[in-house]
TORMAR-820179 format. One record per residue: x, z, y of N, C-alpha, C in turn. Coordinates in nm, 4 decimals, always signed. Atoms other than C-alpha are relative to their C-alpha. Last residue first. Example, Ala and Ser with C-alpha at 12.3 -4.5 7.8 and 13.67 -1.06 7.14 Angstrom:
     n.east       n.up    n.north    ca.east      ca.up   ca.north     c.east       c.up    c.north
    -0.0820    -0.0060    -0.1190    +1.3670    +0.7140    -0.1060    -0.0770    +0.0730    +0.1090
    +0.0890    +0.0000    -0.1190    +1.2300    +0.7800    -0.4500    +0.0900    +0.0000    +0.1200
END
This chain:
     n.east       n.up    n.north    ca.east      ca.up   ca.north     c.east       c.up    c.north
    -0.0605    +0.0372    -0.1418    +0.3667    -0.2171    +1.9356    +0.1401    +0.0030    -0.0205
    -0.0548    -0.0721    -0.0479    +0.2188    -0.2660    +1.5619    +0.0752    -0.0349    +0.1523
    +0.0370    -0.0754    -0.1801    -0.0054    -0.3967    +1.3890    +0.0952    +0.1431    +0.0346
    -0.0670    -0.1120    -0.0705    +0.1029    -0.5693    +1.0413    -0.0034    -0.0193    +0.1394
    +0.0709    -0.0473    -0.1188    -0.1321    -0.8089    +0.8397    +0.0583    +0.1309    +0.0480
    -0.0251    -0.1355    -0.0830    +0.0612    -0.9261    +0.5014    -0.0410    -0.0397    +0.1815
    -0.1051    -0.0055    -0.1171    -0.0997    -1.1769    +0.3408    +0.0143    +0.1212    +0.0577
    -0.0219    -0.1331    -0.0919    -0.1964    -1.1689    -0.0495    +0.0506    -0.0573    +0.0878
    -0.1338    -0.0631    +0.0328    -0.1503    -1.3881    -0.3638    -0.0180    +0.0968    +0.0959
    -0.0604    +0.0556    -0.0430    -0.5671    -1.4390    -0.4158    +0.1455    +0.0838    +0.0316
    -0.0342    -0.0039    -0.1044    -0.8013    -1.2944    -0.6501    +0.1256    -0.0887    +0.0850
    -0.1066    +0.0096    -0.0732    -1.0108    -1.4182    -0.8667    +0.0377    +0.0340    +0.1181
    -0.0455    -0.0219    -0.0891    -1.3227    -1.3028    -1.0912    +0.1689    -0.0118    +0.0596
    -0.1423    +0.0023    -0.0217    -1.5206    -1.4367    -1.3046    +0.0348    +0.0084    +0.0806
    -0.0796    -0.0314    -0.1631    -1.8993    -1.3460    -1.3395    +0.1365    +0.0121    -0.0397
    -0.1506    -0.0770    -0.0126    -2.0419    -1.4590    -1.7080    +0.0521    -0.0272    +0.1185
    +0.0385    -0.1507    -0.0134    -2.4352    -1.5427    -1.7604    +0.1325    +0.0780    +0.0504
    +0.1035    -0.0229    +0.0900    -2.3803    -1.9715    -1.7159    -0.0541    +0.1906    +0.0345
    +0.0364    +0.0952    +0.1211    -2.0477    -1.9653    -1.5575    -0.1094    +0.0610    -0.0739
    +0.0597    -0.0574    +0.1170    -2.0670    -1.7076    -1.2289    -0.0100    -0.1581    -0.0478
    +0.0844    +0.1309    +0.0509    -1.8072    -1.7291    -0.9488    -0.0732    +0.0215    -0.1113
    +0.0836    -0.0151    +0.1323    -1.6194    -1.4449    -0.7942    -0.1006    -0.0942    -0.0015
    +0.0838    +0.1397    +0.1302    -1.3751    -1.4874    -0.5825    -0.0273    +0.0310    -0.1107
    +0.0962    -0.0420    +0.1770    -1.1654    -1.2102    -0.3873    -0.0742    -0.1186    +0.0171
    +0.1280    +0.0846    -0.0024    -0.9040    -1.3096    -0.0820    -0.0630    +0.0331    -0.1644
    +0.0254    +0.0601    +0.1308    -0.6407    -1.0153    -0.0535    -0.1229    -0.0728    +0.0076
    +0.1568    +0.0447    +0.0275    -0.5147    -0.8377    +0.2778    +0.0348    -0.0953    -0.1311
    +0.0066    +0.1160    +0.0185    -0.1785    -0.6766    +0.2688    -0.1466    -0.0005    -0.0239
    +0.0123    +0.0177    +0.1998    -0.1912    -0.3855    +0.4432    +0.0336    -0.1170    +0.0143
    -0.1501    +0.0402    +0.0501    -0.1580    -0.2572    +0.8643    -0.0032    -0.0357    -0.1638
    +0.0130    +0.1326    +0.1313    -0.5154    -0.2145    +0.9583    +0.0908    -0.0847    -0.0662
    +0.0457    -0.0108    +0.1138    -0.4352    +0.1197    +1.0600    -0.0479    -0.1093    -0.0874
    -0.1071    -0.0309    +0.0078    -0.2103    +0.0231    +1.3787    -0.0426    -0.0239    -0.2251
    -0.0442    -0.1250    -0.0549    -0.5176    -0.1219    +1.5221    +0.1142    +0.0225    -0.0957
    -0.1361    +0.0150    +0.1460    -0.6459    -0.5010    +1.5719    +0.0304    +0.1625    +0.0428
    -0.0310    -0.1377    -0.0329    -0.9132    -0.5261    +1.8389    +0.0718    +0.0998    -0.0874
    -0.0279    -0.0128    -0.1418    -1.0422    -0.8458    +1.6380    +0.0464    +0.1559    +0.0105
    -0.0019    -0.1394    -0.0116    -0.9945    -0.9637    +1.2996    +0.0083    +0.0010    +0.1290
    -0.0877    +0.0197    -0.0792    -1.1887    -1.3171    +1.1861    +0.0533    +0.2078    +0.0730
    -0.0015    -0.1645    -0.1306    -1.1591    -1.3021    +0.8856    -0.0155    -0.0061    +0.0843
    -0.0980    -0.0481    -0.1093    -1.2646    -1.6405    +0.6802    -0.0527    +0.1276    +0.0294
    +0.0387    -0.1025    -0.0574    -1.3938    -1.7773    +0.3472    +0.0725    +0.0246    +0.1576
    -0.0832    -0.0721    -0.1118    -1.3609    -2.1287    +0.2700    -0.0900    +0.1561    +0.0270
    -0.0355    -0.1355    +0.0956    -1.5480    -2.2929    -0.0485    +0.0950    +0.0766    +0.1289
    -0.1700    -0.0168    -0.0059    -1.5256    -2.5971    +0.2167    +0.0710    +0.1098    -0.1355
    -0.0797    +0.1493    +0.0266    -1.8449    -2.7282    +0.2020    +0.0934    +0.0126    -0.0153
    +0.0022    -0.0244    +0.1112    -1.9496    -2.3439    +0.1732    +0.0172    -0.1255    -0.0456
    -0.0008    +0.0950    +0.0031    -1.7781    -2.1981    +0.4820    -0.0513    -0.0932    -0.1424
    -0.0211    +0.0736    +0.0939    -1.8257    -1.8842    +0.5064    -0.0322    -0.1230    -0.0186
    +0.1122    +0.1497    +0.0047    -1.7998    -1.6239    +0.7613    +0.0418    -0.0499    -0.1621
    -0.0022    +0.1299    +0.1205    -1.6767    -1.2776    +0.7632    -0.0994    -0.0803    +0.0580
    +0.1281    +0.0612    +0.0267    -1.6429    -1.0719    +1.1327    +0.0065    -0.0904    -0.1279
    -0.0741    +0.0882    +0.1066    -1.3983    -0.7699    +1.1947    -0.1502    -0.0966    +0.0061
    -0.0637    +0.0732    +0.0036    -1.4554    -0.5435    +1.4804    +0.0864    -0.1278    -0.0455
    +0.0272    +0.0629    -0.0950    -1.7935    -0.4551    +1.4793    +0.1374    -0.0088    +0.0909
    +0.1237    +0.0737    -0.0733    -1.7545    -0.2999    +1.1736    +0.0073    +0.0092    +0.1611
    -0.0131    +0.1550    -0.0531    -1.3941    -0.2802    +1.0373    -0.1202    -0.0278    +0.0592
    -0.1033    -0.0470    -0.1105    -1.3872    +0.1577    +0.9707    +0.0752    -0.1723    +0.1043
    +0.0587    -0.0577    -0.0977    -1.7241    +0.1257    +0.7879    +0.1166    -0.0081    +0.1104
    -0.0639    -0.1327    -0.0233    -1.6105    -0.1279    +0.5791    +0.0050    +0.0510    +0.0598
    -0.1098    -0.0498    -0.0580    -1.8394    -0.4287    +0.5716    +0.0749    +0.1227    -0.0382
    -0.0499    -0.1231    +0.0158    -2.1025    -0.6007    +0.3565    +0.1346    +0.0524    +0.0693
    -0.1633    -0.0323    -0.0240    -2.2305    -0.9140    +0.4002    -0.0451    +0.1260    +0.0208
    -0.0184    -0.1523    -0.0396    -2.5841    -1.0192    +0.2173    +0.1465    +0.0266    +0.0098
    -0.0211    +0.0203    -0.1188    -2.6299    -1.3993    +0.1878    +0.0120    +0.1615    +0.0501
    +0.0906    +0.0283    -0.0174    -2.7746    -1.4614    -0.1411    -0.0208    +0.0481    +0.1494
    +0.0748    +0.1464    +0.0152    -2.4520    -1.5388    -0.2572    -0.1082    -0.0152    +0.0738
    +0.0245    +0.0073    +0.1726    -2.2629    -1.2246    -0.1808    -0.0650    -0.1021    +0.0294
    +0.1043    +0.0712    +0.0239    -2.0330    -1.2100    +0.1189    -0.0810    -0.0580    -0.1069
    +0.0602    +0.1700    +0.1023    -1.7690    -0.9795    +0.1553    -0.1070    -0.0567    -0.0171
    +0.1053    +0.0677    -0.0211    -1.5860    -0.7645    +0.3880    -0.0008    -0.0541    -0.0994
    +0.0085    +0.0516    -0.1228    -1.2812    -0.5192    +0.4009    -0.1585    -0.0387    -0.0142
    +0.0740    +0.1346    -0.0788    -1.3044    -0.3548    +0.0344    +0.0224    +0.0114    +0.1886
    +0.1186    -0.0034    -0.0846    -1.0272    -0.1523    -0.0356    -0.0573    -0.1189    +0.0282
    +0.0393    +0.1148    -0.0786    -0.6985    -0.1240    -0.2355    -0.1184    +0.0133    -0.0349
    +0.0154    +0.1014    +0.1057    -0.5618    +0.2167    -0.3199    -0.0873    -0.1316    +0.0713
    +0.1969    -0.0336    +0.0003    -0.3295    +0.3589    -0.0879    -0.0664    -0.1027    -0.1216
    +0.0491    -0.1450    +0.0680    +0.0501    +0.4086    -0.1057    -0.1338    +0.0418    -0.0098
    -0.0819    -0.0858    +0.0645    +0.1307    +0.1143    +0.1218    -0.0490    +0.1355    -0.0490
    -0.1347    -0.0221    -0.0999    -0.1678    -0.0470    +0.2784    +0.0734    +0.0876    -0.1077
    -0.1371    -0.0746    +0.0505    -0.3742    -0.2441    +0.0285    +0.0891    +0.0470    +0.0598
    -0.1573    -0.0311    -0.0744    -0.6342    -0.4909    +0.1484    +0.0252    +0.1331    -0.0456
    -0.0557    -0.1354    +0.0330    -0.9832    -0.6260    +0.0243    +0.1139    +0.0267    +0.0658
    -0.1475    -0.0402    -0.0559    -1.1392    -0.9564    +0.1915    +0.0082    +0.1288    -0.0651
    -0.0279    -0.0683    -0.0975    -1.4560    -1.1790    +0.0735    +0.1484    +0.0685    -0.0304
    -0.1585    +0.0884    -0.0711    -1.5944    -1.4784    -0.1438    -0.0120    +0.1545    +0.0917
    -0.0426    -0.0582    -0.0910    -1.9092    -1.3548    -0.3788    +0.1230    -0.0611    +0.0757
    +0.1467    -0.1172    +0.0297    -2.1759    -1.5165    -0.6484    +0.0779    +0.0898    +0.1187
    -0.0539    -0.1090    -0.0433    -2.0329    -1.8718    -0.6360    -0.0815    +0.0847    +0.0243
    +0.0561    -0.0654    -0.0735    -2.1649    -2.0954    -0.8918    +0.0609    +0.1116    +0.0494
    +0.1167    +0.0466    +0.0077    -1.9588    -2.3258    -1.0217    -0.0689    +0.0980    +0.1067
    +0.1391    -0.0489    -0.0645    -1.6127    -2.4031    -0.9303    -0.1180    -0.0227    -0.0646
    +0.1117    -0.0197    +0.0940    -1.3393    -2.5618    -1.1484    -0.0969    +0.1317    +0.0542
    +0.0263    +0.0016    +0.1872    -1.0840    -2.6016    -0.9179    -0.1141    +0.0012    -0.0451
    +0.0015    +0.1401    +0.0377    -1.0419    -2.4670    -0.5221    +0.0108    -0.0366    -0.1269
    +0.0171    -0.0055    +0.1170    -1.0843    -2.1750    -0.2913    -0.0355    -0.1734    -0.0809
    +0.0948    +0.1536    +0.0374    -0.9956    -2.1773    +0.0570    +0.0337    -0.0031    -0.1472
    -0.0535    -0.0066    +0.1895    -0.8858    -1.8409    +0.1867    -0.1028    -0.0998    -0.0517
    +0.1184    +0.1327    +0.0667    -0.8866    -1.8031    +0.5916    +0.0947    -0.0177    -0.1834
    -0.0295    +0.0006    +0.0991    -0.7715    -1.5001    +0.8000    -0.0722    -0.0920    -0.0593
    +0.0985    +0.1044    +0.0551    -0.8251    -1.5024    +1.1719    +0.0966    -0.0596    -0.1890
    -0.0436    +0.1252    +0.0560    -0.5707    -1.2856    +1.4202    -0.1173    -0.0136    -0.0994
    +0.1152    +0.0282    +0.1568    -0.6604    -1.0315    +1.6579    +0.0381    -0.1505    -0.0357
    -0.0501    +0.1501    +0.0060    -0.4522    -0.8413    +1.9214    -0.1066    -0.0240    -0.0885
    +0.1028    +0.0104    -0.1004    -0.5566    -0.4769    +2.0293    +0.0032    -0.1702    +0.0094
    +0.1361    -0.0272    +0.0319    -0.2555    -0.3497    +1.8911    -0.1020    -0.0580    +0.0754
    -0.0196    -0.1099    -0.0737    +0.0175    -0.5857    +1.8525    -0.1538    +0.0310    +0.0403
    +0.1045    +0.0067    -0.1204    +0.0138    -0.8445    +1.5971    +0.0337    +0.1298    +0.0828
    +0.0190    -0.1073    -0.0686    +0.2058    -0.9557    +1.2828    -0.0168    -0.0051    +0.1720
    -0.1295    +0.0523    -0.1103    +0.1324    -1.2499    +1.0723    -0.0099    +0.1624    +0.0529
    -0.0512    -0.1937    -0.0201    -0.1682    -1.2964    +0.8006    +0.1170    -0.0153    +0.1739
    +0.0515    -0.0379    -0.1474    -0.3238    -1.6761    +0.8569    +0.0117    +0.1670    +0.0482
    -0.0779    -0.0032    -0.1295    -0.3521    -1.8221    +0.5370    -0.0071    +0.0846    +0.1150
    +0.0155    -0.0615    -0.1257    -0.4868    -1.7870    +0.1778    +0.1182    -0.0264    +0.1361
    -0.1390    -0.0151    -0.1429    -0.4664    -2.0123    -0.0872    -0.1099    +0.0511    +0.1299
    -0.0103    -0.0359    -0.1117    -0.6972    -1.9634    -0.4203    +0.1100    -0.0050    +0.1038
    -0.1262    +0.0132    -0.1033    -0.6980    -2.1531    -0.7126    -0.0696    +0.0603    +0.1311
    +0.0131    -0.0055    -0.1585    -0.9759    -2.1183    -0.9619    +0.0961    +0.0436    +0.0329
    -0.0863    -0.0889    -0.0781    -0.9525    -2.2145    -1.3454    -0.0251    -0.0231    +0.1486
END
């Protein structure tokens, strides 16, 4: 089993930027992805960013070249960092994990922080 804790949601005013971190922990083997989805009210939940194993990040057209993933891999740590924060990136963000045993990709997510922009 894999444990995820995420930190570091909060609310911001526009043009602010806060730094999301989700440290993954347990029975790890091979990780195959670590990145961010989110869920604003009445929508369906979206990729943000993620990072696949062999080092290819992927963004959401409406977070590039304001959002940045890293990864920490001594740490199993993913991070956000969010800059130039806007009204629309108001959701709960979600840490994803996916790890592969042998041929089988498992996948976890994390409880969720809420990320609200507003003046």
């Amino acid at each position: 089993q894999v444990q995820l804790v995420e930190s570091g949601g909060g609310s911001v005013q526009p043009g602010g930027s806060l730094r999301l971190s989700c440290a993954a922990s347990g029975s790890i083997f091979s990780i195959y992805a670590m990145g961010w989805y989110r869920q604003a009210p009445g929508k369906q939940r979206e990729l943000v960013a993620t990072i696949i194993s062999a080092g290819t990040i992927k963004y959401a057209d409406s977070v590039k070249g304001r959002f940045t993933i890293s990864r920490d891999n001594g740490k199993n740590t993913v991070y956000l960092q969010m800059n130039s924060l806007e009204p629309g990136d108001t959701a709960v963000y979600y840490c994803d994990f996916i790890h592969q045993v042998g041929t089988v990709r498992y996948e976890y997510w994390g409880q969720g922080t809420q990320v609200t922009v507003s003046s």
